[in-house]
N, C-alpha and C positions, 0 to 999 in steps of 0.2 A: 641551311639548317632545316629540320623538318622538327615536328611535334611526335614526342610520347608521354606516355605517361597516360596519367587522368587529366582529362580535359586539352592535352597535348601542352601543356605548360612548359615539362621539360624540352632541352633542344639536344638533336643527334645530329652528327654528320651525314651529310648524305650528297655533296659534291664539293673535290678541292679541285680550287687552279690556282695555278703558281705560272708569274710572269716572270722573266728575268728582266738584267737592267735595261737591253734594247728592245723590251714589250714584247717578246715573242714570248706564245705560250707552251711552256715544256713541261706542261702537269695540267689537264680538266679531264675528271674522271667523275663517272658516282661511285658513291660507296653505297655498299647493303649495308644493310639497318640490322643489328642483332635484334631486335626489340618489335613490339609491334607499333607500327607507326600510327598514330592516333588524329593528327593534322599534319595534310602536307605541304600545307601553308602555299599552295601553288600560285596565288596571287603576288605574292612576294618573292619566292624561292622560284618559280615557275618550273619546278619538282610535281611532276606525277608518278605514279603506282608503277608504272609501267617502266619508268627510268631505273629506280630501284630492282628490278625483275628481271629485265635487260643481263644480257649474258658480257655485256660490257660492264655493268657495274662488278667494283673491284672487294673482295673482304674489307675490313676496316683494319689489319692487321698487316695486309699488304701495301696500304693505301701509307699508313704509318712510316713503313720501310723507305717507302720512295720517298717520301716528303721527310724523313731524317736525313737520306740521302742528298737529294737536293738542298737542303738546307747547312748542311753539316759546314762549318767555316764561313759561313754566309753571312751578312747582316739579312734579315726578317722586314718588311717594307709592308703595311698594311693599315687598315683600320679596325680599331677595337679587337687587335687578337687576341687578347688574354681570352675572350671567347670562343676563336678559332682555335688555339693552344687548347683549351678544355676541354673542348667539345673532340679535337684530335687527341685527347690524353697522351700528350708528348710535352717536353718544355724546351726552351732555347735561352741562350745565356742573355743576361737581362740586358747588358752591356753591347750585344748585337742585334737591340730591337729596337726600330723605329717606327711607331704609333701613331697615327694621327689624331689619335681619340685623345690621346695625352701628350700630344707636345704643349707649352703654356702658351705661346701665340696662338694657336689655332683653336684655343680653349675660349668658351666665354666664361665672363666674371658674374655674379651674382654674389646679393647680399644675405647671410643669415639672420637669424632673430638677433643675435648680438651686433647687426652692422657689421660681422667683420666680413672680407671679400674672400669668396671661394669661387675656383674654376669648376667648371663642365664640360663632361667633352659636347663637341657639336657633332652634325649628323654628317656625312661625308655629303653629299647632294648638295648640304650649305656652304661646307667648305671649296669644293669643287667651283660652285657658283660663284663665292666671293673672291677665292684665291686666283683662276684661274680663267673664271670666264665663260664658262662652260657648261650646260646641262647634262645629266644623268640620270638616274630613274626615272625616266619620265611616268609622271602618273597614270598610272588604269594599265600598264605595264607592268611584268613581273623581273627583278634587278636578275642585269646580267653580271656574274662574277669575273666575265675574263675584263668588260669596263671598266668593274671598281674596281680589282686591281691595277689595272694601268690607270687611273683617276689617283692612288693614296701611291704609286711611284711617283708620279709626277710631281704631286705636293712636294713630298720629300725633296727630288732634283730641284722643284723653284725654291727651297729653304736650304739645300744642303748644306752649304757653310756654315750658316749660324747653329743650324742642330747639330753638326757636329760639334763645335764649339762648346755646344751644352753640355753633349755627351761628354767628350774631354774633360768637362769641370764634376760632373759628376761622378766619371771613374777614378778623377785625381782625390776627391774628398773620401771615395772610397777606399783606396790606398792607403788614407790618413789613418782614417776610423781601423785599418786592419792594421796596421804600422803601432797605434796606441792601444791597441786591445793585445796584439800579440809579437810585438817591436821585437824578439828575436828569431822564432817562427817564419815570419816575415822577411828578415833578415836574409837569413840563409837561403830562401824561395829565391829571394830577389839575387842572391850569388853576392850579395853584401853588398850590392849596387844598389844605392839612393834610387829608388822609384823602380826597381827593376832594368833599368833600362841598359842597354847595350848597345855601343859604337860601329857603322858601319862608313864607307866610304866610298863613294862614287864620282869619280871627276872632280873631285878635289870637294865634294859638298857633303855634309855628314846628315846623316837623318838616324832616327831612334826607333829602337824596335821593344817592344816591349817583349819581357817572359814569362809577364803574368797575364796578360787579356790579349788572348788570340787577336791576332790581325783579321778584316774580315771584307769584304767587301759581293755587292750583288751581281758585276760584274765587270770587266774592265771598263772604263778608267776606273784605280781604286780609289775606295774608301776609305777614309783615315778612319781609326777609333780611338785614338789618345795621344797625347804628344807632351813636352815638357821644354820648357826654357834652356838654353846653352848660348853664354856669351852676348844676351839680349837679343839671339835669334829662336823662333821658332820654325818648326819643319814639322809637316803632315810625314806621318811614318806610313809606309806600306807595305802591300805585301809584297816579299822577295821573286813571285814566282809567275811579274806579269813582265811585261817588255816595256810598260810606259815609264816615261823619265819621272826623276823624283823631282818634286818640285818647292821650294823654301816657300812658308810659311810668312807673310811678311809681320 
């Protein structure tokens, strides 16, 4: 992000990269700045004049393209994007984003004037340090983005089970709230099937595909994003269209 505005307070895009799930990078670009850039924060951003100028740097309309591109069916793997999202004026289904800034483990707790306990997100440098063992930004250095990308995948991979888990519980409470808000609506979405779901079969093992919340994953092996009960078994759903085996849920 760079500074515009007065006083450079607002933030612009002005470089994306995108890792995939085996940390290769298949997206670090600059973008040109519609705007005139006021700070360009190069201690932090380690963004100069010259990067933005650059016959390499891309429109920000093009920059969009690719990275819907890329992303389209994807789970989102980052820290603090609802900044990245704003600052790229695009959005991704909420259901295929994973945060570091807001998972609740990776959150600290604080007390307000009432005593009662609120989370925060933490800064990725501290999670990185306490989750994984690991330094990044190193101080008097300007952060490198292809790093902190592979730095908020890897959280994610040392958590993935349990956050998906979350997620799970969060698209199934979702499902509820839309089930009682609009239970015939809903209904027929669903093909009259209880939670949407639909039966497949593979070597005698059944697994659940949903038809309401895309399947999504960042790269092979996939990623589950919702699941549901049958027979006191669960099973990770996948997507149809990798070669890895399905694998039950215990």
């Amino acid at each position: 992000m760079v500074g515009v505005g007065p006083e450079g307070l607002d933030s612009a895009v002005a470089r994306v990269t995108i890792c995939n799930w085996a940390e290769k990078v298949v997206l670090d670009t600059f973008v040109q700045v519609p705007v005139e850039v006021t700070d360009y924060r190069t201690f932090v951003s380690g963004i100069e004049a010259k990067d933005l100028e650059s016959d390499n740097a891309l429109p920000l309309e093009r920059v969009q393209e690719h990275v819907k591109s890329i992303l389209h069916g994807k789970i989102l793997i980052g820290h603090a994007l609802e900044n990245d999202l704003a600052a790229l004026q695009i959005t991704h289904p909420w259901h295929d984003i994973r945060d570091s800034a807001n998972y609740p483990p990776f959150m600290k707790e604080i007390r307000d004037s009432n005593d009662s306990a609120i989370l925060r997100p933490r800064k990725l440098k501290e999670l990185v340090r306490d989750r994984l063992g690991r330094d990044i930004q190193a101080q008097g250095k300007s952060h490198n983005p292809i790093e902190d990308a592979r730095a908020a995948l890897r959280l994610y991979k040392a958590e993935r089970m349990e956050w998906e888990k979350l997620v799970m519980k969060q698209v199934a409470a979702a499902r509820e709230k839309e089930l009682r808000e609009s239970p015939t609506s809903v209904a027929h979405r669903f093909h009259a099937r209880p939670y949407g779901v639909t039966h497949h079969s593979q070597k005698g093992d059944y697994f659940h595909r949903s038809n309401y919340y895309r399947q999504s994953s960042f790269s092979s092996p996939r990623v589950p994003s919702t699941y549901r009960k049958d027979n006191e078994k669960c099973y990770l759903p996948y997507r149809s269209n990798s070669n890895a085996p399905l694998i039950p849920y215990p």
